[in-house]
N, C-alpha and C positions, 0 to 999 in steps of 0.2 A: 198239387202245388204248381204255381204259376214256370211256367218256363219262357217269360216273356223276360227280357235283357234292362237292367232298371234305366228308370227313365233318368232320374237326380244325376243330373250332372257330376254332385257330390259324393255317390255313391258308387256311381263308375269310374272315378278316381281312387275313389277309394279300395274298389276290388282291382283295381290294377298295381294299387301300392301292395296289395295282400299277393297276387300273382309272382310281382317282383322278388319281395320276401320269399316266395316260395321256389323261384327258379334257383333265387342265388343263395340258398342257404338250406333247404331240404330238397337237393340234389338227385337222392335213391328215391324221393315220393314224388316228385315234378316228372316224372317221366309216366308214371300213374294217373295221374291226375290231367297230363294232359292227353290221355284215351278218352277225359270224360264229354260229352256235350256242354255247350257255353254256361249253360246256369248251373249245373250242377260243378264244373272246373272253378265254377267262380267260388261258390260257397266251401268247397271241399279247401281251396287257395284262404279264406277269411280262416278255415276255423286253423290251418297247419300255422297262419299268420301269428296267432294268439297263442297258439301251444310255443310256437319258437321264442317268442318274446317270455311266456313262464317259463321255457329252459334258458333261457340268456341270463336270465335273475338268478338262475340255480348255478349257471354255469360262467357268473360274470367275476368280477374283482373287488365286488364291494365287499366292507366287513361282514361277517356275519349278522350282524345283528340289523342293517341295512338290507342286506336281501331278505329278510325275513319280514319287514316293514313293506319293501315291495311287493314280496308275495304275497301279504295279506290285503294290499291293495287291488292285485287283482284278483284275487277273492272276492272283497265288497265287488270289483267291478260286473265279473260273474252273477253276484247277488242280486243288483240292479237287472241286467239284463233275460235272468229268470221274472222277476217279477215285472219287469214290463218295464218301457224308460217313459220318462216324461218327455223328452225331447230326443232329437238326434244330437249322438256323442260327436264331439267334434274329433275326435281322434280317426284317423282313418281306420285303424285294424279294427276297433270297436263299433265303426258304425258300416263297413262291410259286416261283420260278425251280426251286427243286429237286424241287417237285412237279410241275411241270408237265414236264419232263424226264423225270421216273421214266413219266408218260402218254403222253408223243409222242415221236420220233426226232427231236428238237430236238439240232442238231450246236454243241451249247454250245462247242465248243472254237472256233468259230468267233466268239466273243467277243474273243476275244486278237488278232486281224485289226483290229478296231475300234480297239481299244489300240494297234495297232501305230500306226495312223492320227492318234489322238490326241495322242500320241506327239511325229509328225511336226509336229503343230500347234504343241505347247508349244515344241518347236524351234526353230518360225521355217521349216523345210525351205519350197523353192519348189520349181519344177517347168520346164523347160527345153523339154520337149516333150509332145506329150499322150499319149504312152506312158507317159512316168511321171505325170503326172496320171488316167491311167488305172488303174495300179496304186495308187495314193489311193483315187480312188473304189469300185475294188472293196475296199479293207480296210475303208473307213467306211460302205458303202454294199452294197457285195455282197454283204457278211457277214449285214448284215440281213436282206436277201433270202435270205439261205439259212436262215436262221434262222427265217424266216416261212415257207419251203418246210416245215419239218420239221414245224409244225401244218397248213399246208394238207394236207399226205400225198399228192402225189401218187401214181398209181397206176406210174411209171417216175420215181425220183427221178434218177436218174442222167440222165436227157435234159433233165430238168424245170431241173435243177439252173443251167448254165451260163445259162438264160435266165431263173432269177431274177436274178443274177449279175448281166444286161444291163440288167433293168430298174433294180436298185439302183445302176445307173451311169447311166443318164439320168435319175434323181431326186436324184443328186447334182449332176450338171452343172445341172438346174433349180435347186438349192440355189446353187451356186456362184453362177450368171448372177445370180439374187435380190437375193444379198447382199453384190454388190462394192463397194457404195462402206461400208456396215457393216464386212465383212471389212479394207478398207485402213484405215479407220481406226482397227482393230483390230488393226493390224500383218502383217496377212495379204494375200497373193496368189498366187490360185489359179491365172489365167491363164496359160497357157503361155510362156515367154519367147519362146520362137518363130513364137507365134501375135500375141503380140503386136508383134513386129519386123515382121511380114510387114502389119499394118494401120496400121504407122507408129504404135504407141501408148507413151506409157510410164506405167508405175504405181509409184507408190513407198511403200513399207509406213511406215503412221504418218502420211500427206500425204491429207488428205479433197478436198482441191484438186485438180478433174480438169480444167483449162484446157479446149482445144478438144478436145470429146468425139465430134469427127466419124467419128475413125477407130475410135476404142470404138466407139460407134452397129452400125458394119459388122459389128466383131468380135463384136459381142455376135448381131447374127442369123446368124453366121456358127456360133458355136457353140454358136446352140439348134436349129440343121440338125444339128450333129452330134449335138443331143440326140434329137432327133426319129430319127435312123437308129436310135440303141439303143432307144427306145420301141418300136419297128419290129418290134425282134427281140425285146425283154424281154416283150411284149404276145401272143407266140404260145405263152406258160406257161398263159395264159387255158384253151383248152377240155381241158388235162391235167389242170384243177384238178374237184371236184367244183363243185355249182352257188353254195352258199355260199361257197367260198372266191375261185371264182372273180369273185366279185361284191364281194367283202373286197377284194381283189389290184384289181380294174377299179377301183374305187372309188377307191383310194388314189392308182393310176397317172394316173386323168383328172384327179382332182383337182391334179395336179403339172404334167399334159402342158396344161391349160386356163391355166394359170399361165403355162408356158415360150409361149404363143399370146400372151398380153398381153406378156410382157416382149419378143417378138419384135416384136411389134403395135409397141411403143413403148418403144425400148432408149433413148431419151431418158429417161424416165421413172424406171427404174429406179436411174438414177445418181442420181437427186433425192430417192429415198425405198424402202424397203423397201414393195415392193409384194405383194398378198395377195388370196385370193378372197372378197367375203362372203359370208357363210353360206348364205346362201338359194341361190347356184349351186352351193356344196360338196353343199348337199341334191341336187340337183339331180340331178348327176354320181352321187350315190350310188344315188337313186331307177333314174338310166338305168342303172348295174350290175346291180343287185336283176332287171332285169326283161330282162338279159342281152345289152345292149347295148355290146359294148369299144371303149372310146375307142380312136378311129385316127389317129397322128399327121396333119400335113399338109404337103406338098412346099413348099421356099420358095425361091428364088431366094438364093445367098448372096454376093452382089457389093453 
């Protein structure tokens, strides 16, 4: 694939507006992505452009029946862009995304996985067991990862592939753990029903009132051990990747798996506040990437 910087004036605007997007608003993956070389920062920046814009729709204030409208707009738009456009989209995030697609084996259809996810959000859908919160986080989260696979280029995409998959599942389960008391109050629960019967917990969507949060406490290091086993395995995509990417990919995973270490450290804490790294150890974690060191999850006791 070409590594040459696009010539269209219109398109180098356009991957600067997707850059922009991506500095101020995917924060833990901007630090990743800019490990990458110019062409591949650029497209990796289009495709997080258009994922952030399908969670805005999921995550915006329109009624429900509006976001749903949206999202299946970009779906068709998805649909167009697998089957080839007739013309450049005037939209910038769309027509960096279709540049950047025409240069890598970016599996754009893998967009609509996301959607499906989104979807499920605007719904209300819960989750019973963490089978099916698994299949969630691989639409919201796996898809990503495959979509990030497509610019790093492995040299065996098909091996590479399912372990991006694993990793975009243990950085959802870090997303999830983050933002539960945000998410209930936002009418969302991710938690397992099953998981949570089995730690005596109950959560009720729309109720920011977590009474005795001893038996959360448990559940919550209980299921950043399970994050930690996908880390385990999403984390051995590392030396298939070349050395920039791999360092893009380290970057982004430590930065999430250093997170899921604090919110296990202190699952009290997180029910109290949206918990986050400052900058200076997100460099940090970046710097140890760069110089090809892969964050390794750590074994925890889950009782």
């Amino acid at each position: 694939m070409s590594a040459v910087a696009p010539a269209s004036p219109a398109v180098r605007a356009a991957y600067q507006h997707c850059q922009q997007v991506t500095t101020t608003e995917a924060r833990n993956f901007s630090y990743g992505i800019a490990l990458l070389p110019g062409d591949k920062r650029r497209a990796l920046s289009a495709v997080y452009a258009f994922a952030r814009r399908i969670d805005d729709i999921g995550d915006g204030s329109l009624p429900a029946d509006d976001k749903l409208a949206a999202l299946e707009e970009a779906r068709a738009q998805v649909t167009e862009l697998v089957g080839g456009l007739a013309a450049p989209p005037r939209d910038p995030v769309l027509l960096a995304l279709a540049d950047a697609a025409s240069r890598f084996a970016i599996p754009v259809a893998a967009f609509g996985e996301l959607i499906d996810g989104c979807e499920a959000d605007v719904r209300g859908t819960t989750y019973r067991t963490f089978d099916e919160l698994e299949h969630y986080c691989r639409c919201v989260a796996g898809s990503i990862g495959r979509l990030s696979l497509g610019v790093f280029g492995p040299a065996d995409p098909a091996a590479a592939e399912p372990l991006a998959d694993a990793l975009g599942i243990a950085l959802q389960l870090t997303n999830i753990l983050r933002d539960i008391r945000e998410d209930l109050g936002n009418g969302r629960v991710y938690l397992p029903a099953d998981d949570l019967a089995r730690f005596g917990c109950t959560l009720r969507a729309g109720e920011s009132r977590l009474g005795d949060t001893a038996g959360l406490e448990r559940l919550i290091r209980f299921e950043a051990q399970r994050a930690r086993d996908w880390y385990a395995t999403g984390l051995r995509l590392m030396p298939m990747l070349d050395w920039r990417s791999a360092a893009s990919a380290g970057a982004m995973a430590g930065i999430y798996l250093r997170l899921l270490d604090h919110i296990s450290a202190t699952p009290g804490e997180v029910l109290q506040r949206r918990m986050s790294l400052p900058a200076k150890e997100k460099i940090m974690v970046a710097v140890r990437s760069l110089v090809g060191l892969t964050p390794r999850p750590v074994t925890e006791g889950t009782s």
